[in-house]
DOGUBA-136726 format. One record per residue (C-alpha): residue number from 1; z, y, x. Coordinates in pm, 1 decimal, decimal comma. Layout:
// residues N
seq/zz/yy/xx
NUM/Z/Y/X
...
// end
This chain:
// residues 324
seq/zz/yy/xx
1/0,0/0,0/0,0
2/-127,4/345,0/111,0
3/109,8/655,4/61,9
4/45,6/1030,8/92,4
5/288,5/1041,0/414,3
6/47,0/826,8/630,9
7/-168,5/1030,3/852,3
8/-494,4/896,5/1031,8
9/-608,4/1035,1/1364,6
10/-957,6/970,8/1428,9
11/-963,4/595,6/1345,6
12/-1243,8/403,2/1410,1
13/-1488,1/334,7/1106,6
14/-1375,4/22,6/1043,3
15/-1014,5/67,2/994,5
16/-1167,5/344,9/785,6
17/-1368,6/113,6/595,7
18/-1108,1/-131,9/491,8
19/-870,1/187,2/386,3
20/-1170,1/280,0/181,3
21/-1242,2/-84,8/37,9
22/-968,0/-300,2/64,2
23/-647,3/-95,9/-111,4
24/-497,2/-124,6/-449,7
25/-483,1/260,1/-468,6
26/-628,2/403,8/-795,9
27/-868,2/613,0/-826,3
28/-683,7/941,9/-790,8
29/-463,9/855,8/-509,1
30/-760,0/718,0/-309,2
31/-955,3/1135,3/-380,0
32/-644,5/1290,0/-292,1
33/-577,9/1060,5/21,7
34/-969,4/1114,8/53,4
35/-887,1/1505,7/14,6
36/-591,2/1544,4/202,7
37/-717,6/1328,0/557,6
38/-989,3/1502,0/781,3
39/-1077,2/1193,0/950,0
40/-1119,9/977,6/622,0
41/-1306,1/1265,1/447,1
42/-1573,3/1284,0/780,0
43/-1602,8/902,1/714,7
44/-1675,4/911,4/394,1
45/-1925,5/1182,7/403,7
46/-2106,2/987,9/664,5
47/-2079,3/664,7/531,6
48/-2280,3/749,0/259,0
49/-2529,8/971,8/472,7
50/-2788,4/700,5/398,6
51/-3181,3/637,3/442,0
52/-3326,3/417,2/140,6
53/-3725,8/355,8/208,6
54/-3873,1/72,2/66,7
55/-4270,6/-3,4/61,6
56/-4421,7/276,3/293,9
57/-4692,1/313,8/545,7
58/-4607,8/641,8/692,5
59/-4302,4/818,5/779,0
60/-4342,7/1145,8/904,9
61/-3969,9/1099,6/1071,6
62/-3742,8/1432,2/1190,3
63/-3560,4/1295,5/1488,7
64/-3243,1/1537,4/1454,1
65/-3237,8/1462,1/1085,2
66/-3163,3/1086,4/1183,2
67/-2953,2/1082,2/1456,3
68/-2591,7/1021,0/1271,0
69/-2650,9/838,0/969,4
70/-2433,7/569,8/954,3
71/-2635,6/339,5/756,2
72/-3064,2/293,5/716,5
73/-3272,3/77,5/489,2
74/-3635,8/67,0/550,4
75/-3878,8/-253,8/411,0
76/-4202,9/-298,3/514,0
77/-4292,0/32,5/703,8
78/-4571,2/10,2/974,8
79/-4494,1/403,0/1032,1
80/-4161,2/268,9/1204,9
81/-4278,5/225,8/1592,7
82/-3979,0/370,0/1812,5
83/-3649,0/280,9/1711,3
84/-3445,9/488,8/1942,1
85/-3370,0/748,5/1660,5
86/-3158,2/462,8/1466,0
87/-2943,1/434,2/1803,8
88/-2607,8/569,2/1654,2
89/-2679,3/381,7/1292,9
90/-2410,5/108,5/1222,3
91/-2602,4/-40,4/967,3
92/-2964,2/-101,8/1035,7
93/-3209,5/-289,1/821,6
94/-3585,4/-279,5/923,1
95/-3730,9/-574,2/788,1
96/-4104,8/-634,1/771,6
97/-4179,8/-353,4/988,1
98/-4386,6/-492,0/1189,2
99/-4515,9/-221,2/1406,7
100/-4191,2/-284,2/1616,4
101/-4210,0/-373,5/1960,4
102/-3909,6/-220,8/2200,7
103/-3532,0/-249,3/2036,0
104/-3361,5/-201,8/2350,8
105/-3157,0/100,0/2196,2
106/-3031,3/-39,4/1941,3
107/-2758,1/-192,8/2135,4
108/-2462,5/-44,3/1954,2
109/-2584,1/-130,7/1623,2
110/-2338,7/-323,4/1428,2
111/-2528,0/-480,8/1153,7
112/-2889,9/-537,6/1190,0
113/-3182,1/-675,5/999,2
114/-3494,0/-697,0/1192,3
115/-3594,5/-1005,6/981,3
116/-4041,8/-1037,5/970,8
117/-4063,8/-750,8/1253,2
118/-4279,6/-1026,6/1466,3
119/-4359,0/-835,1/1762,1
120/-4039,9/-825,3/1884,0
121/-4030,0/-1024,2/2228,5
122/-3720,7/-880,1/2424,1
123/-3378,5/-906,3/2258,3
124/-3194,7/-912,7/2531,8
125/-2985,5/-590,5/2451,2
126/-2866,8/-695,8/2133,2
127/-2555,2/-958,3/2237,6
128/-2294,0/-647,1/2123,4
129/-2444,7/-696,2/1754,1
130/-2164,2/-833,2/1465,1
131/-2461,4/-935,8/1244,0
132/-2803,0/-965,5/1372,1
133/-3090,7/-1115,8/1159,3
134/-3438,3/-1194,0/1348,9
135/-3572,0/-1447,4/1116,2
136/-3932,0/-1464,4/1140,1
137/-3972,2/-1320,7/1496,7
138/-4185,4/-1583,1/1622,4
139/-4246,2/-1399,5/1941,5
140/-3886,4/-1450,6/2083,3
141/-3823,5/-1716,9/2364,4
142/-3486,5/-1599,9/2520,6
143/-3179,3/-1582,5/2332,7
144/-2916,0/-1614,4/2645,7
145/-2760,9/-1307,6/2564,6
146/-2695,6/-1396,4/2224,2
147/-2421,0/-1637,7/2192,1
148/-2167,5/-1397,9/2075,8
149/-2300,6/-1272,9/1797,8
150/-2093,4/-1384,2/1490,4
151/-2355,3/-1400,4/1257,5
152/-2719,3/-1513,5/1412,8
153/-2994,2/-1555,1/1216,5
154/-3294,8/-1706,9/1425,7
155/-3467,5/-1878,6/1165,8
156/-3847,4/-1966,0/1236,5
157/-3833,2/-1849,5/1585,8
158/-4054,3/-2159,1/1650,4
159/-4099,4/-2081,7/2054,2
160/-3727,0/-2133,1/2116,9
161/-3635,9/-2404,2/2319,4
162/-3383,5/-2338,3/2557,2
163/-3063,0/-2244,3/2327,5
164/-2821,9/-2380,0/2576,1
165/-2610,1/-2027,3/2612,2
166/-2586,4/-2008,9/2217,9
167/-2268,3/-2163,9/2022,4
168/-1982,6/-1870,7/1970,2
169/-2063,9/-1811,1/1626,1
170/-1943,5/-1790,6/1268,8
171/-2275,7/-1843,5/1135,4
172/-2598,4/-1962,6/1290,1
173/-2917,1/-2049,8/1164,7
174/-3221,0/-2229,4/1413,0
175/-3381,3/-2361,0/1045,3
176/-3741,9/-2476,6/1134,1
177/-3752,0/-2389,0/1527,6
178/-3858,6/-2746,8/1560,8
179/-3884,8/-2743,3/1912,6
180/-3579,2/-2753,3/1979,0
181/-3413,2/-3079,4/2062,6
182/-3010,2/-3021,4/2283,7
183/-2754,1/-2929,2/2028,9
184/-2484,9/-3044,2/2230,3
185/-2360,5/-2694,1/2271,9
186/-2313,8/-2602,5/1897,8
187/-1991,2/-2757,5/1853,7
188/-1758,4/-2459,9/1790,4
189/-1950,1/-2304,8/1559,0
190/-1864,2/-2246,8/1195,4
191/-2155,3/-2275,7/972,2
192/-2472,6/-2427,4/1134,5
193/-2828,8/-2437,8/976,1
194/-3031,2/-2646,9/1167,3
195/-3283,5/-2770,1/876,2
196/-3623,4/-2855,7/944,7
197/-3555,0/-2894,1/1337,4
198/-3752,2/-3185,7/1355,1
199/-3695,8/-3304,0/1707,8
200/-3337,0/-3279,7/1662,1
201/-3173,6/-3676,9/1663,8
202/-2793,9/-3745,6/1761,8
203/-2584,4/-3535,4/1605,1
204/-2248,5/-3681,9/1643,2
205/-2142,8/-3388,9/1902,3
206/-2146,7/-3163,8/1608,5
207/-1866,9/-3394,9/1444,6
208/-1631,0/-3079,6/1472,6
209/-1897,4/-2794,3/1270,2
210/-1728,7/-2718,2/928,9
211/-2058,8/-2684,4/744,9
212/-2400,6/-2839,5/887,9
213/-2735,8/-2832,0/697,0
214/-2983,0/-3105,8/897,0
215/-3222,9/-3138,8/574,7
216/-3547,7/-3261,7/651,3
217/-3485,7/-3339,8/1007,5
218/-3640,3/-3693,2/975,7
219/-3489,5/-3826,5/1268,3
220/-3109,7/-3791,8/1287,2
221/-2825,3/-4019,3/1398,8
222/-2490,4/-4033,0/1360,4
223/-2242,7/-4318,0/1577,4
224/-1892,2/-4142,8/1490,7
225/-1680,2/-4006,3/1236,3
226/-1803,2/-3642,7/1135,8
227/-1514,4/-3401,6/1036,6
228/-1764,6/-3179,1/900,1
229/-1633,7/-3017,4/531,1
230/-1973,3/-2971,1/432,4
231/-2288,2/-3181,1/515,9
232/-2657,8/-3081,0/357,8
233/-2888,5/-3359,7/513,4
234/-3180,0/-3343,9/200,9
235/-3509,8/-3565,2/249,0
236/-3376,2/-3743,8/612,9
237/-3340,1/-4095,3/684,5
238/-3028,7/-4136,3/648,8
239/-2855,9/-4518,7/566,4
240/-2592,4/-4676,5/471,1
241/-2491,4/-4771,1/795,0
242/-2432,0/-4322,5/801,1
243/-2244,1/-4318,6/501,2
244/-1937,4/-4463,2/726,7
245/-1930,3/-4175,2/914,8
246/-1941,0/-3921,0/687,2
247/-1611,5/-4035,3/506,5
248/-1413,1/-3692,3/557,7
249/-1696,9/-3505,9/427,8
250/-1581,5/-3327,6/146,1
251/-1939,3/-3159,4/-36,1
252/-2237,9/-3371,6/18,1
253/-2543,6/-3352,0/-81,5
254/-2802,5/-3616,0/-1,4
255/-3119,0/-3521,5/-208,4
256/-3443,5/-3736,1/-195,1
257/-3236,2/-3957,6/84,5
258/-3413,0/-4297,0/-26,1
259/-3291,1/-4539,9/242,0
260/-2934,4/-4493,6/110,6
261/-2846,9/-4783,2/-151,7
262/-2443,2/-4778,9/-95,2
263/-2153,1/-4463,0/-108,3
264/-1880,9/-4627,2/-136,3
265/-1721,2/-4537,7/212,4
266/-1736,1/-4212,3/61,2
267/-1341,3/-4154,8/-16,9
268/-1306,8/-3808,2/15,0
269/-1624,0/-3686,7/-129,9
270/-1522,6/-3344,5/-418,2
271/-1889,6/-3277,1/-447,9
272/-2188,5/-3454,7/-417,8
273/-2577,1/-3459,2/-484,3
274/-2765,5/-3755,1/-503,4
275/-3071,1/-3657,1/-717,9
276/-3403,3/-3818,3/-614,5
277/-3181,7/-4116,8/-448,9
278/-3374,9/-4427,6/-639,9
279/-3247,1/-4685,8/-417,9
280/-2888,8/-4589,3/-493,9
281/-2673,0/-4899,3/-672,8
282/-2306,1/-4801,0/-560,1
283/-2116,9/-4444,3/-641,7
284/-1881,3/-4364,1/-414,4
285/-1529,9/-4403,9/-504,5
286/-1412,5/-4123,9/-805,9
287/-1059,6/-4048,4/-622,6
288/-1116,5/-3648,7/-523,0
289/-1453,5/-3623,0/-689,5
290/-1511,6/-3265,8/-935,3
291/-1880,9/-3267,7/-971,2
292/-2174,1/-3500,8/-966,1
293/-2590,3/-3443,8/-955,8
294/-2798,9/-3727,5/-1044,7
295/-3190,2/-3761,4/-1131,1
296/-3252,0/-3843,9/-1491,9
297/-3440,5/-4173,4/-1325,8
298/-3101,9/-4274,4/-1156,1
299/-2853,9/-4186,4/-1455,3
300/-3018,0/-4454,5/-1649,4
301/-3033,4/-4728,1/-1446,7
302/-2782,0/-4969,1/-1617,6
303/-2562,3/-5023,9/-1280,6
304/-2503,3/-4625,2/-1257,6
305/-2479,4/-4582,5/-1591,2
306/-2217,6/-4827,5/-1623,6
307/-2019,7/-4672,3/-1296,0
308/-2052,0/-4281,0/-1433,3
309/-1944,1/-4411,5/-1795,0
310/-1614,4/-4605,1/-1674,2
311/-1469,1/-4396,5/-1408,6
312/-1610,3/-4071,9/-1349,6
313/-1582,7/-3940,8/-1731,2
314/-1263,0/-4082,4/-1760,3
315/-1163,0/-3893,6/-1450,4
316/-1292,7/-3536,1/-1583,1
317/-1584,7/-3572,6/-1329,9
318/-1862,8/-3299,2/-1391,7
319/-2202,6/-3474,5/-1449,2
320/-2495,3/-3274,4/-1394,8
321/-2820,0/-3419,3/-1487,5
322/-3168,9/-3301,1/-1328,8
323/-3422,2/-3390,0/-1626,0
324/-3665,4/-3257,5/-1421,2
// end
């Protein structure tokens, strides 16, 4: 709780932020503490100093009239060529402007989109970066300075193949760079995306990632126990021989995964997707289990049937069935 007694000497914007966002003030205290604070009021007037552009193809730009904004959104604009004028931004989205080439200024920039801007090469500068999306930017081949960045967004960077200094992260996403093949090193982070890598096979040293997404990575393996929380493995060729190891895995989902005939290893499963799994003939056991998608082709086979009809709706198990 914020009172009128507290004074704030030039905190830094995020401190600022959280006073501004994350309070139970009202709406009268929070003007008058707005009011009263020089520091707060600044951030606040810069905070929402902000650039909305959406859809253009030239930008006659006014340097000075950009230096200090604190936040910029521009989509597709192939009048954006120098970024050096977004330098002091701490919120930066350029995405699809594709005129882009040099970055190296943007250094200091907290969060920033650069998602579709595919002549980017060098992103070397950017390892200071909170939040840092370059989906798309097929051009890139070194990320070494990268592995801090909480949230890291490399998506479709298809020329990556050396992400060996990668892995401090909250959030990471290599989805379809599919030649990359080491993984080893992502074993500390958080959330991992690393869906339609397609060269990618033994992924037990990942056993410790809380949520990992390997759909439609055909070739995958698995020879110990994963403590993953959340495992996404969609379309792969996955067996029952698997299923063992994924026992602690809490939300699973296992969609079009037609080698699989057998879940009950499955004790701890809360949530799980089986929908386009015809070979399926065992559920895995109801115990934890909240919620439950099926195939219309699989909830009428007698067997499942049967299973779903004398356990799982007795248990208050959700059923969700894809007709389609």
């Amino acid at each position: 709780m914020l009172s009128g007694n507290i004074k704030l000497y030039n905190l830094p914007t995020d401190i600022l932020d959280k006073i501004c966002y994350e309070n139970d003030l009202d709406n009268k205290k929070l003007a008058l503490l707005i009011m009263t604070h020089k520091s707060f009021h600044k951030f606040i007037m810069i905070k929402y100093n902000k650039l909305y552009l959406s859809s253009l193809q030239e930008l006659q730009i006014n340097i000075n009239g950009y230096r200090n904004i604190y936040e910029v959104d521009i989509y597709n604009c192939l009048g954006i060529i120098d970024t050096y004028i977004f330098e002091n931004c701490k919120i930066l989205k350029l995405r699809c402007c594709q005129n882009i080439t040099d970055v190296s200024k943007l250094g200091n920039v907290e969060y920033l989109d650069l998602a579709d801007c595919d002549e980017i090469t060098n992103v070397s500068m950017l390892g200071k970066c909170k939040y840092l999306d370059l989906s798309n930017c097929n051009k890139i081949t070194n990320v070494n300075n990268l592995g801090n960045v909480e949230h890291l967004d490399l998506s479709y960077c298809y020329k990556l193949t050396n992400i060996s200094k990668l892995g401090n992260h909250k959030y990471l996403s290599l989805r379809g760079c599919n030649k990359i093949e080491n993984i080893n090193n992502l074993d500390t982070v958080h959330k991992l995306d690393l869906s339609y890598c397609e060269n990618i096979r033994n992924i037990s040293p990942l056993s410790n990632v809380y949520s990992l997404d390997v759909s439609h990575c055909p070739n995958i393996r698995i020879n110990l126990t994963m403590r993953t929380t959340i495992f996404r493995a969609m379309s792969t060729d996955l067996t029952n021989r698997t299923m063992a190891f994924l026992k602690n895995v809490k939300e699973l989902n296992i969609k079009n995964c037609l080698w699989v005939t057998d879940l009950s290893k499955l004790s701890n499963i809360e949530k799980l997707d089986i929908r386009g799994c015809k070979r399926l003939r065992i559920l895995s056991p109801v115990n934890n289990l909240k919620n439950i998608s099926l195939s219309r082709d699989l909830y009428n086979k007698n067997n499942i049937f049967n299973q779903l009809k004398s356990t799982y709706s007795e248990n208050n198990c959700e059923i969700d069935i894809d007709y389609f």
